[in-house]
C-alpha positions as CSV (number, residue, x, y, z in Angstrom):
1,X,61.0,161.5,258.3
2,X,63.2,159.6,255.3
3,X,64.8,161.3,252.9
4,X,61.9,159.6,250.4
5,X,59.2,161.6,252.1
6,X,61.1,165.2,252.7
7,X,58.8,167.8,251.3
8,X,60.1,169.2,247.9
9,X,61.6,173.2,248.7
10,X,58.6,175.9,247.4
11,X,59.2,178.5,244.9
12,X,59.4,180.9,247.3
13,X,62.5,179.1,249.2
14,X,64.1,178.7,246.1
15,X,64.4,182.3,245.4
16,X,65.3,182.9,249.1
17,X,68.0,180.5,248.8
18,X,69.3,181.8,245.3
19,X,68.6,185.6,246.6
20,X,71.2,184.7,249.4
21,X,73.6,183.3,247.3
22,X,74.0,185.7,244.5
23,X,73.9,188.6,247.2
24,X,76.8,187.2,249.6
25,X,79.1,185.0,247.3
26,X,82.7,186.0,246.6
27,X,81.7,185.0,242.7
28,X,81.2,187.9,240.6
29,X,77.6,187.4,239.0
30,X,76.1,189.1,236.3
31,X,72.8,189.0,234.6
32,X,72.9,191.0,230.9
33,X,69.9,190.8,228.6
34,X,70.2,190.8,224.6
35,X,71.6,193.9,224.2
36,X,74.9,193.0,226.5
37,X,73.5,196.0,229.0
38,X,73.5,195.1,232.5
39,X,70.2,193.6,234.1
40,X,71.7,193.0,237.4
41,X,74.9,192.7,239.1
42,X,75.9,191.4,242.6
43,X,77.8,193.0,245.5
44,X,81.2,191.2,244.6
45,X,81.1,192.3,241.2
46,X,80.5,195.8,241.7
47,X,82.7,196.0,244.6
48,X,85.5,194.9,242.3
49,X,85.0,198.1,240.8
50,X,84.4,200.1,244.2
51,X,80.5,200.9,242.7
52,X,77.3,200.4,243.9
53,X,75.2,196.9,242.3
54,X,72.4,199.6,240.8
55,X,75.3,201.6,239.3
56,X,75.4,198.8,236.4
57,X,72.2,198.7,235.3
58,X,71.1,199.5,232.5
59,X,74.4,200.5,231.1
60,X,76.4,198.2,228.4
61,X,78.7,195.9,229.4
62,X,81.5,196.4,226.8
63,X,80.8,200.4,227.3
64,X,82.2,199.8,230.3
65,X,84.3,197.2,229.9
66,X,85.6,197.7,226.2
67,X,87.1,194.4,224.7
68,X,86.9,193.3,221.1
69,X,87.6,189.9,221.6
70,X,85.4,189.4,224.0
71,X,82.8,191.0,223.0
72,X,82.5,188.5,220.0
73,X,82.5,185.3,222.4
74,X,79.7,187.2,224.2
75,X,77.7,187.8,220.6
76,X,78.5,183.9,219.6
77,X,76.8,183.0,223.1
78,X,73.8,184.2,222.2
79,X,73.4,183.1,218.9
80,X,74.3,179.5,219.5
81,X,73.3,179.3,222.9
82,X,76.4,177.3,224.2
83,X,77.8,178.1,227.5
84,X,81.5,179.4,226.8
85,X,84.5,179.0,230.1
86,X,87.7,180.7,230.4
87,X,90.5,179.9,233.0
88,X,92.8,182.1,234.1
89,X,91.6,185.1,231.0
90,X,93.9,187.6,231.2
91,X,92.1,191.1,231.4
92,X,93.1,194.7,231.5
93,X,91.2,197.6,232.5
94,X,91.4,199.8,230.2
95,X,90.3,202.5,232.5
96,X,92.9,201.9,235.7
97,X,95.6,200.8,233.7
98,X,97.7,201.1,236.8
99,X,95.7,198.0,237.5
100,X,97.9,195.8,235.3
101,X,97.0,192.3,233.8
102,X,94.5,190.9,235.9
103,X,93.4,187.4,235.6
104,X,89.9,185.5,235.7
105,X,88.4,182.6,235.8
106,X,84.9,183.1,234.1
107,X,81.8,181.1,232.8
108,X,79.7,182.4,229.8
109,X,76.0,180.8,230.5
110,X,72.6,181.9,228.1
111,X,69.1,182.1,229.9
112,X,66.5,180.9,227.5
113,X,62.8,182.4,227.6
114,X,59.6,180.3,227.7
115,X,60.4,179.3,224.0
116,X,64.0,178.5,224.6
117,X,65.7,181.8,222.8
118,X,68.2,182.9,224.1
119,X,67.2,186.1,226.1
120,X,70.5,186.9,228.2
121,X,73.6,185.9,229.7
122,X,74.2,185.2,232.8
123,X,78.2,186.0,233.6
124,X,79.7,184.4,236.6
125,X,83.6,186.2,237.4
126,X,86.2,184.4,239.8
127,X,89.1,186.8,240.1
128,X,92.4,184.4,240.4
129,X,95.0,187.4,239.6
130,X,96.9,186.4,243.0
131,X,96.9,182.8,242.0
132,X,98.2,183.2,238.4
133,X,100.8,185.7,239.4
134,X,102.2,183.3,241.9
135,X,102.4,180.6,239.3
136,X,103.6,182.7,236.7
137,X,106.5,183.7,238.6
138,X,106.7,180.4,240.1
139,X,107.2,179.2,236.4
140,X,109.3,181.9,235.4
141,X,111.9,181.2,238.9
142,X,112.0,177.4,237.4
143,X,112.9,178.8,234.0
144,X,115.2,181.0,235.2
145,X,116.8,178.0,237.4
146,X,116.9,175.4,234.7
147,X,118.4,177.8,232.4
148,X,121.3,178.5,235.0
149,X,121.4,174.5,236.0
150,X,122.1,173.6,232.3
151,X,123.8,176.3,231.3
152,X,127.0,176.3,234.4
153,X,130.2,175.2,233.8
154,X,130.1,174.1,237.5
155,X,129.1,170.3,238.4
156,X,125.3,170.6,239.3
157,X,123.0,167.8,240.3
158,X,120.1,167.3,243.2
159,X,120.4,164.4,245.4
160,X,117.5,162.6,247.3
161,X,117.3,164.1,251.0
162,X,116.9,160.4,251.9
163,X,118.9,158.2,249.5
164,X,121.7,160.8,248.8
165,X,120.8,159.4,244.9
166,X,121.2,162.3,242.6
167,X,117.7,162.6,240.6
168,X,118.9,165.6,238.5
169,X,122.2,166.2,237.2
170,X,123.4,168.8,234.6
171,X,125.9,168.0,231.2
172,X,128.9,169.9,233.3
173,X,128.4,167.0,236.3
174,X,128.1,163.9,233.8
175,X,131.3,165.4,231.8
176,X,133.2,166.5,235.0
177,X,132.5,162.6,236.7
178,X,132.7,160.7,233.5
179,X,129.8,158.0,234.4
180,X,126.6,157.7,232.2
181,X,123.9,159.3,233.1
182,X,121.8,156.3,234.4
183,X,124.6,154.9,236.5
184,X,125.0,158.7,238.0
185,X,121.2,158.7,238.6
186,X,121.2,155.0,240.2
187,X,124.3,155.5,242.8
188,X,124.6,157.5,246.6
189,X,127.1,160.1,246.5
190,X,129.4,158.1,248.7
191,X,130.8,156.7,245.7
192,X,131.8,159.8,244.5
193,X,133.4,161.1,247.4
194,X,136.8,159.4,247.9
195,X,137.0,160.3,251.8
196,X,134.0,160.3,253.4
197,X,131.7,156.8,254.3
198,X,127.9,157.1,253.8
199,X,127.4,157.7,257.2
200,X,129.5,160.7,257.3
201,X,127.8,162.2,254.1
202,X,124.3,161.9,256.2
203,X,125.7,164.1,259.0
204,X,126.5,166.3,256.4
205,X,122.9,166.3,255.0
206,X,121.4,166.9,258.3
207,X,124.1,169.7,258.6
208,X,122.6,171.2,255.1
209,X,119.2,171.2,256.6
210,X,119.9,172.4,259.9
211,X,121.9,175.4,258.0
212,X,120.8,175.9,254.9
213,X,124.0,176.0,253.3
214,X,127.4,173.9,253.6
215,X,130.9,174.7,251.7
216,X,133.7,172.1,252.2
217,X,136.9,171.0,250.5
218,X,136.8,167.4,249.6
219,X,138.2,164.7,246.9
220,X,136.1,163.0,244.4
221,X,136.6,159.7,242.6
222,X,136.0,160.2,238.5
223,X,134.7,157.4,236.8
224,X,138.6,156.8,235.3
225,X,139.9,156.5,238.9
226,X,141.3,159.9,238.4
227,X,141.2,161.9,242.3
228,X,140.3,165.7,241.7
229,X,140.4,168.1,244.5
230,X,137.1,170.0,244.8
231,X,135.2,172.5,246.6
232,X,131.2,171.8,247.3
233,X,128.8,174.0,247.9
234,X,125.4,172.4,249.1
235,X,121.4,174.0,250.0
236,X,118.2,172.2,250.7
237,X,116.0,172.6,247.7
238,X,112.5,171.5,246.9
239,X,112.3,170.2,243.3
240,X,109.6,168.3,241.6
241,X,107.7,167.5,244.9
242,X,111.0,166.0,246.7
243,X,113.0,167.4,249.4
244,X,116.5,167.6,248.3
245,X,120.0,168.9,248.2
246,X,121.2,171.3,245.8
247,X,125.6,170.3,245.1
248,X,127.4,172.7,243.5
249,X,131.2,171.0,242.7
250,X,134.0,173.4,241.6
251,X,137.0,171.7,240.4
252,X,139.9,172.8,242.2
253,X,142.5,170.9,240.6
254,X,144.0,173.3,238.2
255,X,143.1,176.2,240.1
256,X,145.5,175.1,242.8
257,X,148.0,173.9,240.6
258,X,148.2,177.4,238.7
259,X,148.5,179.1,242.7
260,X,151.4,176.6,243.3
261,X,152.9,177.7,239.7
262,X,152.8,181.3,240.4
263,X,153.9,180.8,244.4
264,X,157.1,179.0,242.6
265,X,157.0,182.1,240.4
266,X,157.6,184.5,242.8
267,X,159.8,182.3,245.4
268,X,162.0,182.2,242.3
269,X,161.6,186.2,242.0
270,X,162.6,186.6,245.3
271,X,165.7,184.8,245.0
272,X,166.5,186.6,242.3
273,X,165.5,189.8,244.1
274,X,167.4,189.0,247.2
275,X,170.7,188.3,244.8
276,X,170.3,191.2,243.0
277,X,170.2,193.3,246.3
278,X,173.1,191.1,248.0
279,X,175.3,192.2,244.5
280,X,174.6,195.8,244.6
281,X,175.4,196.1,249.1
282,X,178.8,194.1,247.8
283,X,179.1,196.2,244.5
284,X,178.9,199.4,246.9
285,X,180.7,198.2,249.4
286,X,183.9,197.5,247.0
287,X,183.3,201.2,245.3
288,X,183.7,202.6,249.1
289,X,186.7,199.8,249.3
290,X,188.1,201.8,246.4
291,X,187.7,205.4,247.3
292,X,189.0,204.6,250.7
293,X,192.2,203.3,249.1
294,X,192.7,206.5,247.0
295,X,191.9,208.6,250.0
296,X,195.1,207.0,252.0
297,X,197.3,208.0,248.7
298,X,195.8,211.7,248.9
299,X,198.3,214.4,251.1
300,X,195.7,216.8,250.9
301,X,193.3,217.3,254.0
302,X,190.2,218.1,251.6
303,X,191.1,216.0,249.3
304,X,190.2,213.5,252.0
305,X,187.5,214.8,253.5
306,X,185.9,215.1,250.1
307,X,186.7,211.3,249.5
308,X,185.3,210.3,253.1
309,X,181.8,211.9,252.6
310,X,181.7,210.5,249.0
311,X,182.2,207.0,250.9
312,X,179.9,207.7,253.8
313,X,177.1,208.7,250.8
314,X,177.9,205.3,249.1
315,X,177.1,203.2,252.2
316,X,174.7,204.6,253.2
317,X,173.0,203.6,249.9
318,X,174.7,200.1,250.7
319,X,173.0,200.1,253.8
320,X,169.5,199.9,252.6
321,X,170.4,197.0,249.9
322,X,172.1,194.9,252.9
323,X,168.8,195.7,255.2
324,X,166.1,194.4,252.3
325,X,168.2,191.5,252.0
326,X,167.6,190.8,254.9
327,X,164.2,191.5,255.5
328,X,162.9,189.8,252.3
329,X,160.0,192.9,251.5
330,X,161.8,194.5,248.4
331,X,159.7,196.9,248.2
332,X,159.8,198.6,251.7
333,X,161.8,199.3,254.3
334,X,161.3,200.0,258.5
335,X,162.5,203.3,258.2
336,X,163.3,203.4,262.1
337,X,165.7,200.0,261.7
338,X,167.7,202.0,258.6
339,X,168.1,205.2,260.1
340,X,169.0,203.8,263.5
341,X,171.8,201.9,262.4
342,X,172.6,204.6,259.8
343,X,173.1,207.4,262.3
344,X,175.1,205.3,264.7
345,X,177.4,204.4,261.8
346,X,178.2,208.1,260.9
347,X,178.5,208.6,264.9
348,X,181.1,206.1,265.2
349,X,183.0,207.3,262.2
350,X,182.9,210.7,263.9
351,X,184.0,209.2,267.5
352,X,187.1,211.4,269.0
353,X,187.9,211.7,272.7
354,X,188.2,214.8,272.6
355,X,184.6,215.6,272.0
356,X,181.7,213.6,273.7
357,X,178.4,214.5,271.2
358,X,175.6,212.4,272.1
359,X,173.3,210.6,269.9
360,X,169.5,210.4,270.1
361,X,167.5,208.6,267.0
362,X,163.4,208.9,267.8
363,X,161.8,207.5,264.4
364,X,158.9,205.8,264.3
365,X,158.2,202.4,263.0
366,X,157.1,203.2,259.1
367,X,157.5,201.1,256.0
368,X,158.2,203.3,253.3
369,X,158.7,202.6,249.5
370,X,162.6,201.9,248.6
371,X,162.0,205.1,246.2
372,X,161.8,207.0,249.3
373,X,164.3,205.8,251.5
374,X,166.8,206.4,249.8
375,X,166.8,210.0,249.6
376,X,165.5,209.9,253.3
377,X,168.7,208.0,254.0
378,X,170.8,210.3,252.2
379,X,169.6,213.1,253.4
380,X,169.7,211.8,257.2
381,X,173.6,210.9,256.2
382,X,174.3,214.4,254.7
383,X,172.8,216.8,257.6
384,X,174.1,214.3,260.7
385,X,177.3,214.1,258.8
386,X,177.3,218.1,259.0
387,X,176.4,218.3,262.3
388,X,178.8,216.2,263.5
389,X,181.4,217.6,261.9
390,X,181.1,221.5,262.6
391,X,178.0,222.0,265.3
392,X,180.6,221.4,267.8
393,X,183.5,223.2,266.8
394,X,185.5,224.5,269.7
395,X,183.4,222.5,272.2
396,X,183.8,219.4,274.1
397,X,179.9,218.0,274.4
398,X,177.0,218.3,272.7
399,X,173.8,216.3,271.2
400,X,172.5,215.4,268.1
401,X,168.5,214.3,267.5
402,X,167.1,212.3,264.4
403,X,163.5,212.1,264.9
404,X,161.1,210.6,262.8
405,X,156.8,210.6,262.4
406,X,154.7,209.5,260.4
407,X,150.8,211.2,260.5
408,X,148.6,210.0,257.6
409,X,150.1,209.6,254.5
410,X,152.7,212.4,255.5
411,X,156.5,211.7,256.7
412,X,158.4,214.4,259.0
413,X,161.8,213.8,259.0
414,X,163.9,216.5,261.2
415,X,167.4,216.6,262.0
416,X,169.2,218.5,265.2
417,X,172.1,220.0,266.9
418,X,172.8,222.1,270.1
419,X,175.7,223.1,268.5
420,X,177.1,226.6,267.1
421,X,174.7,227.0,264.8
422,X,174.8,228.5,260.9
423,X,176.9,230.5,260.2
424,X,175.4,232.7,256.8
425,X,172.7,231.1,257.5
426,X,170.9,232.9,254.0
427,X,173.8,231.5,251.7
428,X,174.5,228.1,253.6
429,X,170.7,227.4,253.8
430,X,170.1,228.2,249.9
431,X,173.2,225.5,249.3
432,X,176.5,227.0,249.3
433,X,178.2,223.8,250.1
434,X,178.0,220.5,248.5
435,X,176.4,218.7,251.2
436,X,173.8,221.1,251.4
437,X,173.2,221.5,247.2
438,X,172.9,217.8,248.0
439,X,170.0,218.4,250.6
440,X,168.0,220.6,248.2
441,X,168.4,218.3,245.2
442,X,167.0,215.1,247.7
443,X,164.0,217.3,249.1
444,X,163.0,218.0,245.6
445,X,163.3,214.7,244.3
446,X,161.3,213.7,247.3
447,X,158.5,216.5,246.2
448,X,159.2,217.5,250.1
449,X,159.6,220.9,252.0
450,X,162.4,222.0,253.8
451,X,162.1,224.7,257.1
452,X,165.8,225.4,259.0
453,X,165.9,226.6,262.5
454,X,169.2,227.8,263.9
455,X,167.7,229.4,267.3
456,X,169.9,227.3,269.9
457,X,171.6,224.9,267.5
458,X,170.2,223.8,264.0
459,X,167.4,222.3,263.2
460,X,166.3,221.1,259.4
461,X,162.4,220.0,259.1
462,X,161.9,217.6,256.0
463,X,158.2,217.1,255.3
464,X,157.8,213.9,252.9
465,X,154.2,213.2,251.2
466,X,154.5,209.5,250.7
467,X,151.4,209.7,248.3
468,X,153.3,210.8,245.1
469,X,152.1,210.3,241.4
């Protein structure tokens, strides 16, 4: 049987046919008579609204649904009997506001009666809210980028993943490279780049895709011949229906030139640093020169003692000037190097053969601000000083012990002796002496505590916090 002679479809299959679509499509149908009140609806549309299809009828559309503006396109409908369709009709529900703007596409379409009046609407829904969000934000992601693109200081353009032809640029690239915009849109990026070929710029490419991201150091050629040194930054992007790269070029140039500025800046500090510290050792050094020349005029035996520990206090100050000199941090010191060599200094000046006092130094490797070792290194000089001068009195051997720790942000310093011990020890520990008024002052100015120990010898505990306001 032809097409030509296929039976026409009877009445009866036609409302089969139409009964089977308007129950099982995923359009939202419904049927409203004059009156906007509900005839009929289908499963989709009630569903939308978790009901039942017979929950609907007989109740009035806008009732339900209230919405002014619609409403009226609904009344003009019926009176002029022209079909009315919306795309993408934003709608809120005024009822499950939690809903948020949803969005439909909708047709508007009368049903005329046996005399052609208009006798109801028929209102098919398509509910396209996932759609229209996507492109919304899709839109608003593009705005967003475009705004940024334009708007960066940085060198911004797109090249073709192919060609390696830029086909977007920004004003920052066209002003940063100097070309006009059509020749910029019309050549590879090989002649921007004054060290890599064409071929090498494709392995880079394939690198960017294989990535997703590259960041290199290269130089670029400026339409004046001028070389900058710049940094580039480069994704894959998809932009206007082409796969592409994203270049991001930062300008380097005066970046690096500023660093090299303020390097030269503070290699010229440091000379001046290290000078000023050599000065101040010599200055020192010719102060104790000095005193030591007045102290062979002086008769009296206290008289020179008093000049000698004045020196000794002087170079040990000297001492830490001639070490960051050396070491080139000015603003830190290896506490274990300084109060090694300081110690062994004091225990040659006390060297007699008639006495053998041994010398142990136990401090740990610490940095510690200049602010800090200095009192530390005066205070090291004033108590070993002592203790080699009277712990031994009347005894042929003996030892002293620096030892040093650092735990946390805390510095224990503690000086001792197996000699004789105090003698007073209440009025020589509260400073009776010079050299001990000198101790008291330091551990003050260090914001430290002092504990003495004269079971078996002496022992003075210094505890420095080296986290001081």
């Amino acid at each position: 049987m032809t097409s030509s002679t296929r039976p026409p479809i009877s009445a009866d299959d036609r409302a089969r046919l139409l009964e089977a679509f308007f129950d099982h499509t995923n359009l939202h149908i419904a049927y409203l008579d004059r009156e906007l009140r509900f005839i009929r609806v289908n499963r989709a549309y009630a569903s939308a609204d978790g009901l039942a299809p017979e929950d609907f009828v007989g109740k009035g559309h806008f009732e339900l649904y209230p919405n002014a503006e619609n409403e009226a396109i609904f009344r003009r409908v019926l009176e002029t009997g022209e079909p009315h369709h919306e795309r993408a009709k934003a709608f809120v529900y005024v009822h499950a506001e939690e809903r948020g703007v949803t969005y439909w596409d909708w047709s508007l379409v009368p049903v005329p009666d046996d005399e052609g009046e208009v006798s109801g609407l028929v209102l098919s829904l398509l509910d396209v809210t996932t759609r229209e969000r996507s492109l919304r934000g899709l839109r608003e992601s593009e705005q967003k980028f475009h705004a940024l693109f334009e708007e960066s200081p940085d060198a911004i353009f797109v090249i073709d993943a192919e060609t390696l032809i830029p086909f977007e640029a920004n004003e920052s690239a066209i002003r940063f490279f100097g070309h006009a915009l059509d020749t910029f849109m019309s050549r590879p990026v090989s002649t921007l780049d004054a060290l890599r070929s064409h071929a090498e710029l494709e392995d880079v490419a394939a690198r960017v895709f294989r990535d997703g991201r590259d960041l290199h150091e290269t130089t670029v050629r400026l339409a004046s011949g001028e070389l900058r040194e710049v940094e580039v930054i480069a994704r894959p992007v998809r932009l206007n229906s082409r796969d592409g790269i994203q270049v991001v070029v930062r300008d380097l140039t005066q970046e690096r030139s500023a660093r090299q500025q303020v390097e030269r800046s503070l290699a010229e500090k440091e000379v001046l640093l290290r000078e000023v510290h050599h000065r101040v050792k010599n200055n020192l050094q010719l102060v104790s020169s000095l005193l030591y020349l007045q102290q062979s005029q002086l008769d009296d035996a206290a008289g020179r003692r008093a000049f000698e520990e004045a020196r000794r206090r002087i170079l040990a100050m000297a001492l830490i000037h001639q070490r960051l000199y050396r070491s080139g941090d000015f603003a830190n010191l290896d506490l274990h190097a300084y109060l090694q060599e300081l110690a062994e200094q004091i225990a040659l000046a006390h060297d007699h053969a008639s006495q053998s006092v041994a010398l142990h130094v136990e401090v740990a490797r610490v940095a510690v601000p200049v602010d800090v070792a200095v009192p530390c290194g005066l205070l090291v000089n004033e108590l070993v000083s002592n203790a080699f001068a009277h712990a031994f009195e009347g005894r042929s051997s003996g030892s002293v012990r620096v030892f040093g720790s650092a735990r946390g942000r805390t510095l224990e310093l503690e000086i001792s002796d197996d000699g004789i011990g105090l003698p007073n020890v209440p009025e020589r520990v509260q400073g009776s002496t010079l050299g001990l008024r000198m101790v008291h002052a330091l551990v003050q100015q260090l914001g430290a505590t002092l504990e003495v120990d004269v079971d078996g010898g002496t022992r003075f505990r210094v505890t420095v916090p080296l986290d001081r306001s």
